[in-house]
N, C-alpha and C positions, 0 to 999 in steps of 0.2 A: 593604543586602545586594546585591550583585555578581551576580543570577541568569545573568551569561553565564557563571559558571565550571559548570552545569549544562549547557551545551553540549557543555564536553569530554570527558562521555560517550561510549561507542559504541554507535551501534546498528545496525541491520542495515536490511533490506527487504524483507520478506514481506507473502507475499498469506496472510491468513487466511480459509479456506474451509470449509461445512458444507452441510445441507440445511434447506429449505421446503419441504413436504409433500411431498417430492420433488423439487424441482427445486432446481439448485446457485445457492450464493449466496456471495458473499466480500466480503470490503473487505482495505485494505494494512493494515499493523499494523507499526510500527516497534519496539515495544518490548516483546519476547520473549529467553528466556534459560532456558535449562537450568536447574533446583532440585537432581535430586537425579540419581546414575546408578544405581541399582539399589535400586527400578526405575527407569527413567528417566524423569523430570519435564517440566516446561518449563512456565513461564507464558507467558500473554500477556496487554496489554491491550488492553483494547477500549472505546471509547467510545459511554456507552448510548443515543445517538440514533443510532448505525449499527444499518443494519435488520441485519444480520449476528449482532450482541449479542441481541438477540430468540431468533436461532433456533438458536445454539450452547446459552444458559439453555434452551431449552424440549428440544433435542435430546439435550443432556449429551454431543457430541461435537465435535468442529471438527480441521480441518489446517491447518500452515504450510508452506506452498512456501517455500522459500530464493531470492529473485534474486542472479542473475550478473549482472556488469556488462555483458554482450553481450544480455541480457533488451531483450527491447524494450519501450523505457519506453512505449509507451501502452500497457502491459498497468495500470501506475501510474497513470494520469490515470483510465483506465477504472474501476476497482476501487477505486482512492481519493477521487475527486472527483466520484462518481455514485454513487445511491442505488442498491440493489436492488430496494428499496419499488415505483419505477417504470420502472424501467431495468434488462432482462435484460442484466448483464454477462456472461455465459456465451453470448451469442445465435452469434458471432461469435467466441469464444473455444475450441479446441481442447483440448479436456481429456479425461484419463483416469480411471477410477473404481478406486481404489489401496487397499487396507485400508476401504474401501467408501466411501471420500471420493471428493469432484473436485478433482482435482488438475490447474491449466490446464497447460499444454505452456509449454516456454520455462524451466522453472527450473531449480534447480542442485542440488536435494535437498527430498524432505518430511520430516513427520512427519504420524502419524493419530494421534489424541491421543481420548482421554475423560476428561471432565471427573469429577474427585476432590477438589475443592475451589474455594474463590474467594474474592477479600478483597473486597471494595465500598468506593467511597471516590466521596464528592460525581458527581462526572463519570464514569468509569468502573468496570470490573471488571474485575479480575485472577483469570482463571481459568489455573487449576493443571490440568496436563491429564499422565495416564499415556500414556507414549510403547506404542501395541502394534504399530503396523506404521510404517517407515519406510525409507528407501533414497537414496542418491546416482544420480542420473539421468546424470551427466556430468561432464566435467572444464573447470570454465571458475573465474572467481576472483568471490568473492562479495563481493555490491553492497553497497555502508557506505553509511549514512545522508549522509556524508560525500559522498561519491565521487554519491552522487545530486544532492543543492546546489552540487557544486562545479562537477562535468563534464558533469554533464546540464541542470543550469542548473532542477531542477527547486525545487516549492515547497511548503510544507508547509498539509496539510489542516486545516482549523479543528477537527477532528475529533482529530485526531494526539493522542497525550499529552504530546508534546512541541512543542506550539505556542505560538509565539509573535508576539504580530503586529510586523507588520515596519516599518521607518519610510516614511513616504508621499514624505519628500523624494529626488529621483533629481538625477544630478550630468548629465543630457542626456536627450533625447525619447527615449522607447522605448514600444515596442507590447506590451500585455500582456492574455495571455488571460484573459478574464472568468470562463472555467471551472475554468482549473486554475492561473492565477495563473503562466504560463511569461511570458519575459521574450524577445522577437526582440533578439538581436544580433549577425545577420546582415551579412557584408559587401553583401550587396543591398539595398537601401533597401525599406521594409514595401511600399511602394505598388507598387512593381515586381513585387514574387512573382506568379508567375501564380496564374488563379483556382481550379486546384485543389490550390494549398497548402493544407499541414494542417498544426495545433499539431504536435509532435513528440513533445510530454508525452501526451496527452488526444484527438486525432485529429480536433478538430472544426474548421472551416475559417476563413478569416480574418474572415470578418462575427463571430465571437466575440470579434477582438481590439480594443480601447481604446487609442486614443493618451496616455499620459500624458506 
């Protein structure tokens, strides 16, 4: 069996967001998709070691923000390759409260969804959520799974539902961040950046990166 012909998929880049006793809490979620239009549907999944899946099950609510390619990807490094559990992703993040969600700043469209059903399967849950408030924020072109691996160079969370581990052999030395798995290849050589470069994916500083 060929599992790269499952690659040629599309999928998108959204932040999935909800509440803990109050306070906002998200992770990225690549694999969301409209069900039905009237009323309007959409699943998403979610993988049950993201603290995010805890508190969408216990709320019976959650949002998907839409990224545009102009998003800035450490909204992605932040929200995908850091827990909530310990780590307030909202601390630092600009957000607005939309159909009584947090919805962070920087996307291209929501939805505010309540949960009306869900499939369970090994690793994740696919929750069915009724679309009751949602809105286009702005006119920019939205971020493909694609267009984030390709152009942004970014990497996929072990988390993802669509992960796959990647091959350890490289065809030349490259620096790669231990956090979110970004790849420098930069015309400046790693050693040169000055010292307050930052990952580009993820925002943490160069003592994160690995010479492989």
């Amino acid at each position: 069996m060929n599992e790269s012909a499952l690659f040629k998929l599309s999928y998108g880049v959204y932040l999935c967001t909800g509440w803990n006793e109050g306070e906002p809490v998200g992770c990225v979620a690549n694999s969301a998709m409209q069900i039905t239009s009237k009323p309007a549907t959409v699943a998403v999944s979610i993988n049950k070691k993201n603290f995010t899946h805890g508190c969408i099950a216990r709320t019976g609510h959650f949002a998907i923000t839409m990224l545009a390619e102009d998003s800035d990807p450490m909204l992605i490094g932040k929200f995908g390759f850091r827990t909530a559990a310990d780590f307030d992703k909202f601390a630092d993040t600009p957000y607005r409260v939309r159909g009584k969600m947090p919805i962070p700043d920087g996307g291209l469209a929501y939805l505010c969804c309540k949960v009306v059903g869900s499939m369970d399967t090994p690793t994740h849950t696919v929750f069915l959520g009724e679309v009751y408030d949602c809105d286009v924020l702005r006119s920019a072109k939205p971020m493909t799974y694609a267009y984030y691996h390709e152009v942004l160079k970014g990497k996929t969370s072990a988390n993802a539902p669509t992960f796959a581990a990647e091959s350890e052999a490289a065809a030349h030395e490259v620096w790669v961040c231990t956090l979110c798995g970004y790849e420098y290849s930069g015309d400046i050589p790693f050693e040169e950046l000055p010292d307050d470069w930052v990952c580009p994916i993820c925002g943490v500083g160069k003592e994160y990166f690995q010479k492989r």
